[in-house]
N, C-alpha and C positions, 0 to 999 in steps of 0.2 A: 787547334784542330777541331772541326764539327764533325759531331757525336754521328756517327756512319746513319741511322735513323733517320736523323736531319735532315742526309744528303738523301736519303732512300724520299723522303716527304717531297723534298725538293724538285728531284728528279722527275718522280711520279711513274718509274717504270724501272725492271731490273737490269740495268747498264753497265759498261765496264765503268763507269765514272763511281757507282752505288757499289759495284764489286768489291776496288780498290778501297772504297773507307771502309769495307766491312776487314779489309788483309789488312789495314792499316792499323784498326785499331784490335784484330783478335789473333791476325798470323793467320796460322795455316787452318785454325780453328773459322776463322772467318769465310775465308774461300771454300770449306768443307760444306759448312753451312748454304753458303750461298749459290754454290753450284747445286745443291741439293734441293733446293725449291728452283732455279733453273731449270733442273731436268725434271721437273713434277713428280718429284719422291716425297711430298708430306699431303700425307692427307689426314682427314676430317671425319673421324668416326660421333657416334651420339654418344660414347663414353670419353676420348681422350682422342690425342691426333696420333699415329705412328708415321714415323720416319723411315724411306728402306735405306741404313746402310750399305757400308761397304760386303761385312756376311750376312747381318739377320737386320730383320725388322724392328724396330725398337720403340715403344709405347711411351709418351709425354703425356705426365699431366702437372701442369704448373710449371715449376722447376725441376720435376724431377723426370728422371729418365732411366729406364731399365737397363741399361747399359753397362759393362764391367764399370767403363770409368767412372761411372756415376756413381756407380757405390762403392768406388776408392774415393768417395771426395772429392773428383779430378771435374772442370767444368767443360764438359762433351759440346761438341759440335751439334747435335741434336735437336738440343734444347733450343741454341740459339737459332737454328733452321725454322725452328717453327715458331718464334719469333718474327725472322724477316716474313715468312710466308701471309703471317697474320698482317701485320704491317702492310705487305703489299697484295693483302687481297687475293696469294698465289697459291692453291694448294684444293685439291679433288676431296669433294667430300662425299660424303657417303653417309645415309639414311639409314644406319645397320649396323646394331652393336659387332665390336672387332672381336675376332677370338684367331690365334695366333693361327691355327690348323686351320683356318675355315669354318662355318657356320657348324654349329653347335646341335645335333640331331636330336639328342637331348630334349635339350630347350623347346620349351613352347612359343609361338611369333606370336608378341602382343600387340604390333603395331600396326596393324588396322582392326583388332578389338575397341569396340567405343567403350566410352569408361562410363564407368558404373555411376549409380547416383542414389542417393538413401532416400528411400520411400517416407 
């Protein structure tokens, strides 16, 4: 069997052909995944990518994922979403730290502050 990835390189776009090896080799995890950067649910924040699930939003960085199953141990569909998405180049980014509410009023916007320089 080639490794779903392969087929995705292969391909070079997200097909039923790239679909099927992502169910073939994760189940239902695969297809979760993969319809989820289909419909342009992973995006690209300046700190980590979040995913919109099924109820809530859910923050990836690296392997890990904010998700119940994630912190039972269980390996989420999430993760592997923003996988394929990187893979295929698919996924909305965004120029602006994420904060789960909405922009942080708090906060001061550092990002068009020039940066400093030692005299």
């Amino acid at each position: 069997m080639i490794h779903p990835f392969q087929v995705l390189k292969r391909e070079g776009t997200l097909n039923e052909t790239v679909r099927q090896a992502f169910i073939g080799a994760y189940g239902k995890r695969g297809a979760e995944a993969f319809d989820a950067v289909l419909d342009g649910r992973v995006k690209k924040y300046r700190d980590y990518f979040v995913v919109v699930g099924n109820t809530d939003e859910y923050f990836i960085e690296g392997d890990f994922c904010s998700c119940a199953a994630s912190r039972y141990g269980v390996d989420c569909w999430h993760t592997l979403a923003v996988k394929i998405a990187e893979a295929a180049g698919k996924y909305e980014t965004y120029d602006m730290w994420y904060y789960l509410h909405g922009v942080d009023e708090e906060e001061e916007d550092y990002s068009s502050a020039a940066p400093q320089t030692e005299q």
